[in-house]
C-alpha positions as a Markdown table, in Angstrom:
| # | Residue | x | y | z |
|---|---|---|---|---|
| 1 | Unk | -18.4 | -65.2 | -107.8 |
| 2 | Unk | -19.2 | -68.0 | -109.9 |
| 3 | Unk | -17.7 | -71.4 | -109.9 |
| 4 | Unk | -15.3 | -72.1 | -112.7 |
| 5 | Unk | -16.7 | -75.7 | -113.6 |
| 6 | Unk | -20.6 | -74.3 | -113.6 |
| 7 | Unk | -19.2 | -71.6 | -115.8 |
| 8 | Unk | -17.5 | -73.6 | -118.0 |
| 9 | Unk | -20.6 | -76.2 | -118.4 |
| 10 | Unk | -22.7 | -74.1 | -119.3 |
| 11 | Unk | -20.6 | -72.6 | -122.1 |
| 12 | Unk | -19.4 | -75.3 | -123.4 |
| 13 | Unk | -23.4 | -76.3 | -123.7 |
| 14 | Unk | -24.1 | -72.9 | -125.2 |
| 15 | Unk | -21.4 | -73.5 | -127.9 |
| 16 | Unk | -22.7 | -77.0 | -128.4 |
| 17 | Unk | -26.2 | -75.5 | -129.6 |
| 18 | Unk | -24.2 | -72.9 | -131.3 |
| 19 | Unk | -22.5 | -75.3 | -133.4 |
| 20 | Unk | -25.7 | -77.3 | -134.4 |
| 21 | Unk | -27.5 | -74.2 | -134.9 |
| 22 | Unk | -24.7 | -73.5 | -137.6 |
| 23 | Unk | -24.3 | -76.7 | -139.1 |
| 24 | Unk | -28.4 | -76.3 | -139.6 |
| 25 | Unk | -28.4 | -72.7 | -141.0 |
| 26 | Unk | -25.7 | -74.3 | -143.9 |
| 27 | Unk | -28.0 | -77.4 | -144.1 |
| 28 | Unk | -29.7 | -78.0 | -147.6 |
| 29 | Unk | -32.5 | -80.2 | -146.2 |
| 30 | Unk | -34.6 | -77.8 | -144.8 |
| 31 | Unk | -37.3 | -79.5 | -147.1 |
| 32 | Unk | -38.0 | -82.5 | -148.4 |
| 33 | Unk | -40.3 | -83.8 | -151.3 |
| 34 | Unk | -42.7 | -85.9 | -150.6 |
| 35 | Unk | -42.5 | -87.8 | -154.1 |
| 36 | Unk | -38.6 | -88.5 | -153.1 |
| 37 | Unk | -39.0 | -91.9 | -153.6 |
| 38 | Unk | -39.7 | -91.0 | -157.6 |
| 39 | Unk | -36.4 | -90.3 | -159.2 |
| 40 | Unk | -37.3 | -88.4 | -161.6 |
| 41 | Unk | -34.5 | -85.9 | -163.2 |
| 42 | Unk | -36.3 | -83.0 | -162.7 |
| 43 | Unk | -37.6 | -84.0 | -159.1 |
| 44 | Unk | -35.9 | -81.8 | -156.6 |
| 45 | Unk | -35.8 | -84.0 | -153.5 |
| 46 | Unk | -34.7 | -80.8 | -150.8 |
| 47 | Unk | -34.4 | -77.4 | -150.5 |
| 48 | Unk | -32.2 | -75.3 | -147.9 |
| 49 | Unk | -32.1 | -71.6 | -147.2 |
| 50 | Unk | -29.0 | -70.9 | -149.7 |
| 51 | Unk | -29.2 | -74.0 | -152.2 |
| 52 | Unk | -31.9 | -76.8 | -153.7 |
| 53 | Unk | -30.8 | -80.2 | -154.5 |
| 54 | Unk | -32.2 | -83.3 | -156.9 |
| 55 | Unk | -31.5 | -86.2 | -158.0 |
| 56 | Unk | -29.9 | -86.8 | -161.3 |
| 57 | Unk | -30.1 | -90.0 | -163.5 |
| 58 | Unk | -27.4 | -91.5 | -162.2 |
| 59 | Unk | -28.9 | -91.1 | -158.6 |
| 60 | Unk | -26.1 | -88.9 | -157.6 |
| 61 | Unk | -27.3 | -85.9 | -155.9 |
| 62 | Unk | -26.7 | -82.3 | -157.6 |
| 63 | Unk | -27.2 | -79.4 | -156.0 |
| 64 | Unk | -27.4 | -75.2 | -157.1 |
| 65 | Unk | -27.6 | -72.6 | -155.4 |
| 66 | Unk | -30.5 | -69.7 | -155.9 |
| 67 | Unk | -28.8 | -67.2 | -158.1 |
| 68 | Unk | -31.9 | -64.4 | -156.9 |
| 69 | Unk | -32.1 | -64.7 | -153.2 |
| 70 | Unk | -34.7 | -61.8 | -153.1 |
| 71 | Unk | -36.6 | -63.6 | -155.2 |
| 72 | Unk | -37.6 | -66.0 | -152.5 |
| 73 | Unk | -40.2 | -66.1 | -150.3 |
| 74 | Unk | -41.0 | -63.7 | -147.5 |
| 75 | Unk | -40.7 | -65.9 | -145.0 |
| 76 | Unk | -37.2 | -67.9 | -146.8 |
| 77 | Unk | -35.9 | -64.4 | -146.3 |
| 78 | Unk | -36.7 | -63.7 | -142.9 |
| 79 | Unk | -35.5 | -67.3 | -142.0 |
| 80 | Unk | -32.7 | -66.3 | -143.4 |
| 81 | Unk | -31.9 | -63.0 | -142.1 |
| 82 | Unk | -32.4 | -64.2 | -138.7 |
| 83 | Unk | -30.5 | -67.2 | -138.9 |
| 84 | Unk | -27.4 | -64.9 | -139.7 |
| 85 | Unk | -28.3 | -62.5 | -137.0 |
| 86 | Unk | -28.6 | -65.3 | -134.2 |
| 87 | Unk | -25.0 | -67.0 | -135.5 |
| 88 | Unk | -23.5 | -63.2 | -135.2 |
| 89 | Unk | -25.2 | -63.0 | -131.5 |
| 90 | Unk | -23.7 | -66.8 | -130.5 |
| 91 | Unk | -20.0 | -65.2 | -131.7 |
| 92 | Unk | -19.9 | -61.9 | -130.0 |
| 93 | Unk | -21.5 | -64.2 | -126.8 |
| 94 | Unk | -18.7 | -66.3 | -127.2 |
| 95 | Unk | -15.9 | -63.2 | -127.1 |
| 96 | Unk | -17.5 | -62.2 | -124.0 |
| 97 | Unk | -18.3 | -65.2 | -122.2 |
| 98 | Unk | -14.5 | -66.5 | -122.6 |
| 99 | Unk | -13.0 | -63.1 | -121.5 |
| 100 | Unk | -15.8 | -63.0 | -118.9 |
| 101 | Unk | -14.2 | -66.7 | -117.6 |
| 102 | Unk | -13.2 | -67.1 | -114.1 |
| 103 | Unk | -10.5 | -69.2 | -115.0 |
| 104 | Unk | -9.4 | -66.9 | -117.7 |
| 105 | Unk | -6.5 | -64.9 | -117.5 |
| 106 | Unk | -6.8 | -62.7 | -120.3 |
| 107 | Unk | -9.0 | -59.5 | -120.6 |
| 108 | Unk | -9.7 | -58.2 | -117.4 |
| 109 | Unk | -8.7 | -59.2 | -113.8 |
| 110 | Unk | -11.2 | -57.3 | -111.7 |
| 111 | Unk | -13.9 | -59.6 | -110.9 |
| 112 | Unk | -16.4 | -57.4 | -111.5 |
| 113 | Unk | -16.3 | -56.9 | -114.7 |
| 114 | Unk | -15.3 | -60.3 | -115.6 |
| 115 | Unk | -19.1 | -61.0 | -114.3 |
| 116 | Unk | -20.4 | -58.2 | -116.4 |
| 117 | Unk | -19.1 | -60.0 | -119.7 |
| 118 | Unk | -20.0 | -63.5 | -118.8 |
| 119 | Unk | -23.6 | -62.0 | -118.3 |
| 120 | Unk | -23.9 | -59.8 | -121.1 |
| 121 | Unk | -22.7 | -63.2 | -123.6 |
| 122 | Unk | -25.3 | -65.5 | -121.6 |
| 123 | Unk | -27.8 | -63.0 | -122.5 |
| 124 | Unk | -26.6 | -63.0 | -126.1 |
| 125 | Unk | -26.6 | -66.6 | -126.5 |
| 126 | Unk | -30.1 | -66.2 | -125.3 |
| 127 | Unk | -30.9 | -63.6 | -127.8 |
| 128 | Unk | -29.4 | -65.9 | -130.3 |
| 129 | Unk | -31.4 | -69.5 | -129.4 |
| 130 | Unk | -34.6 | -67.0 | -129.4 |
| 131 | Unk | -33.7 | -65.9 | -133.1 |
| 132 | Unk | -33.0 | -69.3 | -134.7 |
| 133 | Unk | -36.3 | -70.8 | -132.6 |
| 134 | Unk | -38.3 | -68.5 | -134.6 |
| 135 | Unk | -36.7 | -68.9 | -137.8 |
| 136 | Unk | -37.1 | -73.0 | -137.6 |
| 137 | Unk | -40.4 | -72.5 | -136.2 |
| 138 | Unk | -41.4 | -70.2 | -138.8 |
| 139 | Unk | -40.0 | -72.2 | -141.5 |
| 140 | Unk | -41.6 | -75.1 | -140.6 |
| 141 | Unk | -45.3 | -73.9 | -139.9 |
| 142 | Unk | -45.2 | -72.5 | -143.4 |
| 143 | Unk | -44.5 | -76.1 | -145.0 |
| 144 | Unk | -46.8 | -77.5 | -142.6 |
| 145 | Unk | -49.3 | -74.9 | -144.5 |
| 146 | Unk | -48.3 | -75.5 | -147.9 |
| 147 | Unk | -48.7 | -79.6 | -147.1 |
| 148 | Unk | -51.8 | -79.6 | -146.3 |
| 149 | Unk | -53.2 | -76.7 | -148.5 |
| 150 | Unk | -55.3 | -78.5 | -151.5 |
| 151 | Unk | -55.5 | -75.1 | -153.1 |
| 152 | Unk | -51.4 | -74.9 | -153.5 |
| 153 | Unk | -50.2 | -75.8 | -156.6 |
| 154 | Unk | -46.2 | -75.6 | -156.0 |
| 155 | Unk | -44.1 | -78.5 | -154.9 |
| 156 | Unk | -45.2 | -80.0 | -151.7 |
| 157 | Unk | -42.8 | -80.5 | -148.7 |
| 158 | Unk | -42.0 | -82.3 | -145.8 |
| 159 | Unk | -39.9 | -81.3 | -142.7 |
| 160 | Unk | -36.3 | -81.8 | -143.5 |
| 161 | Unk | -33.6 | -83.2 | -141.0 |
| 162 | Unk | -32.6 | -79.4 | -140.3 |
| 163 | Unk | -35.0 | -78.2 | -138.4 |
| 164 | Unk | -35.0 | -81.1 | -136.2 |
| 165 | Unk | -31.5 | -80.5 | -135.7 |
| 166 | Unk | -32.1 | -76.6 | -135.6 |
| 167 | Unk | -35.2 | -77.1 | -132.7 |
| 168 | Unk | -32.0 | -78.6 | -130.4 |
| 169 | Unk | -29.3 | -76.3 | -131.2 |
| 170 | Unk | -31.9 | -73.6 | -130.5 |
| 171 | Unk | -32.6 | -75.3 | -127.2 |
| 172 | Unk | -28.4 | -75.8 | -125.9 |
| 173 | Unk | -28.6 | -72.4 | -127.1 |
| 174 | Unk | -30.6 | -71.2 | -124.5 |
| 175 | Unk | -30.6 | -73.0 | -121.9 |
| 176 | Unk | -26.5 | -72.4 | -122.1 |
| 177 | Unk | -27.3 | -68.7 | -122.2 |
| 178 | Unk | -29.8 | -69.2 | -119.4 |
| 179 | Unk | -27.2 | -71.6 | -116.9 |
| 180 | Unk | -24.1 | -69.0 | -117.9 |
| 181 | Unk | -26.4 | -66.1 | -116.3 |
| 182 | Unk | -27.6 | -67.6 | -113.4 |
| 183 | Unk | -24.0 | -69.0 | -112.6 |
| 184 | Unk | -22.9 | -65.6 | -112.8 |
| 185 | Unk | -23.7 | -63.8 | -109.0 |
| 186 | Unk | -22.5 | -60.8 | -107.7 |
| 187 | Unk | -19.3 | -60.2 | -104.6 |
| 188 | Unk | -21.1 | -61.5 | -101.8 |
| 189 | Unk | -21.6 | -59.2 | -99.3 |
| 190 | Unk | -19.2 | -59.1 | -96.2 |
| 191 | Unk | -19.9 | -60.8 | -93.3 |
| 192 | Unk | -20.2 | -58.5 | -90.5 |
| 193 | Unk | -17.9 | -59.7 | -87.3 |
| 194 | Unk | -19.5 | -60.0 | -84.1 |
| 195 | Unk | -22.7 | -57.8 | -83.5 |
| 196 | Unk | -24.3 | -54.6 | -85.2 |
| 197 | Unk | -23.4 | -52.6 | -82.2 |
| 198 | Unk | -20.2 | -54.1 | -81.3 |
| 199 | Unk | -17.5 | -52.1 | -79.4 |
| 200 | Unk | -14.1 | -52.2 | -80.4 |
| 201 | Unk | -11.6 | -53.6 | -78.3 |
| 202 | Unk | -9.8 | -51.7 | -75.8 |
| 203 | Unk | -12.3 | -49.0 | -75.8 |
| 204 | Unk | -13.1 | -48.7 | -72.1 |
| 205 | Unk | -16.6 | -47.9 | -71.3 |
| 206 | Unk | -17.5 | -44.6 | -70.5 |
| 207 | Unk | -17.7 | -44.0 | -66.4 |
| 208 | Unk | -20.0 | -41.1 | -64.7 |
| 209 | Unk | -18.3 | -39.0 | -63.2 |
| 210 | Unk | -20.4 | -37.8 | -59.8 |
| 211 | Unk | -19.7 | -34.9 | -58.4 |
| 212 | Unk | -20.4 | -34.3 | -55.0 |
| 213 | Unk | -20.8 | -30.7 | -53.3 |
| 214 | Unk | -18.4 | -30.3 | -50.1 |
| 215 | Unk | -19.0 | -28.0 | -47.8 |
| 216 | Unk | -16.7 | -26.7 | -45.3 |
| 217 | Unk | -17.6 | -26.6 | -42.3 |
| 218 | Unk | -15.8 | -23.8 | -40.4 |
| 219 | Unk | -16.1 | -24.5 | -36.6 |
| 220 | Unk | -14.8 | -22.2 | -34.2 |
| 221 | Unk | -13.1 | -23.4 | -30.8 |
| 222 | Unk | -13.6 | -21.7 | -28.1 |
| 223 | Unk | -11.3 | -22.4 | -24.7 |
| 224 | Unk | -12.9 | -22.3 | -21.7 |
| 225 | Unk | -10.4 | -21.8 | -19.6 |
C-alpha cells in the first residue's frame, strides 16, 4: 500500500489548490476596467461572478451584488455553475481521501478499501481542477474577445487577479488529484518461497518398486546308492 508521507503530500497539495480555487470563485476581480485609473463615480473598476465593484468619490471602494443572476451572460453562468460543481467535487474528495488515509484510524481498517477511497477522492479532485480550468479559461477567452472587439460597445475589461490565482489552484488541484492516485497501489502480490515446483519438506520422494518374478526351481535328488 501507499506510503503515509506520499499520501499525505499530495493531499495536503490537493487542498492547497482547493483553497485557492475557493478563495478565487468568492473573488470580485475577475475583471478589471481598463479606464481604472479614471475615478469616475460611475466607473466600475471590477466585476466578479456574484458582485461588481467601483470606486466612489471618496475613493473608497463599494461594491453590489447582481440582484438577477440569470440575467447574466451565458458564459458568467456557466463559469459560475461549474465553479460550484468543482468546489462540491474538491469536498466530497476531501471526505474520501482523509478516510481513505493510511495513517487514519477512522472509517475503515481493511486496506483495501481504504485504497478504494483515497482513489476515488484523487480522481474527484481531478474532476474538480478540470471544472474550475474551464471555467477560468472560459471566462477569460471571452474578455480577451470583448477587448479586442472594436464592434463591442459595453465596458471593456482586463484579466483580473482571480483568474491568475484560479489557473494555479486549478493546477494544485490536479496534480494533487493526479500524485494521490498514483500513490495509491494495490496489496502487492506474495512472494512465492523457493521455486514454482518446490516439494514440501519431509515429503520423501517416491521409490519404484521392481518386482522381480521368482521361480522355483524344484530339483529332484536322486541317491545313487
Amino acid at each position: 500500500m501507499a506510503s503515509s508521507s506520499s499520501q499525505t503530500c499530495a493531499l495536503l497539495l490537493a487542498l492547497t489548490g482547493f483553497t485557492i480555487v475557493l478563495v478565487a470563485t468568492m473573488s470580485n476581480r475577475w475583471t478589471v476596467s481598463s479606464t481604472a485609473t479614471v475615478l469616475v463615480p460611475t466607473d466600475w473598476i471590477s466585476e466578479g461572478l456574484w458582485m461588481e465593484c467601483a470606486v466612489a468619490t471618496l475613493g473608497t471602494v463599494q461594491c453590489k451584488r447582481f440582484f438577477y443572476l440569470l440575467s447574466s451572460d451565458i458564459h458568467i453562468q456557466a463559469c459560475r455553475a461549474l465553479m460550484i460543481i468543482s468546489i462540491l467535487l474538491g469536498f466530497i474528495a476531501t471526505v474520501l481521501s482523509l478516510l481513505g488515509l493510511k495513517c487514519a484510524h477512522i472509517g475503515l481498517s481493511n486496506e483495501d478499501g481504504k485504497v478504494k477511497f483515497a482513489v476515488t477522492g484523487g480522481f474527484l479532485f481531478i474532476l474538480g481542477g478540470l471544472c474550475s480550468m474551464v471555467a477560468v479559461s472560459w471566462y477569460a477567452a471571452m474578455v480577451t474577445i470583448q477587448f479586442f472587439d472594436p464592434l463591442y460597445a459595453g465596458t471593456k475589461y482586463e484579466l483580473g487577479d482571480a483568474l491568475y490565482l484560479g489557473w494555479a489552484g486549478s493546477i494544485l488541484y490536479m496534480l494533487g488529484g493526479l500524485f494521490l492516485t498514483c500513490s495509491c497501489k494495490g496489496k502487492k502480490r506474495e512472494k512465492y518461497s523457493g521455486s514454482k515446483y518446490g516439494y514440501s519438506v519431509g515429503q520423501a520422494a517416491p521409490q519404484q518398486l521392481i518386482y522381480t518374478k521368482t521361480s522355483e526351481a524344484v530339483t529332484s535328488t536322486k541317491e545313487y546308492v
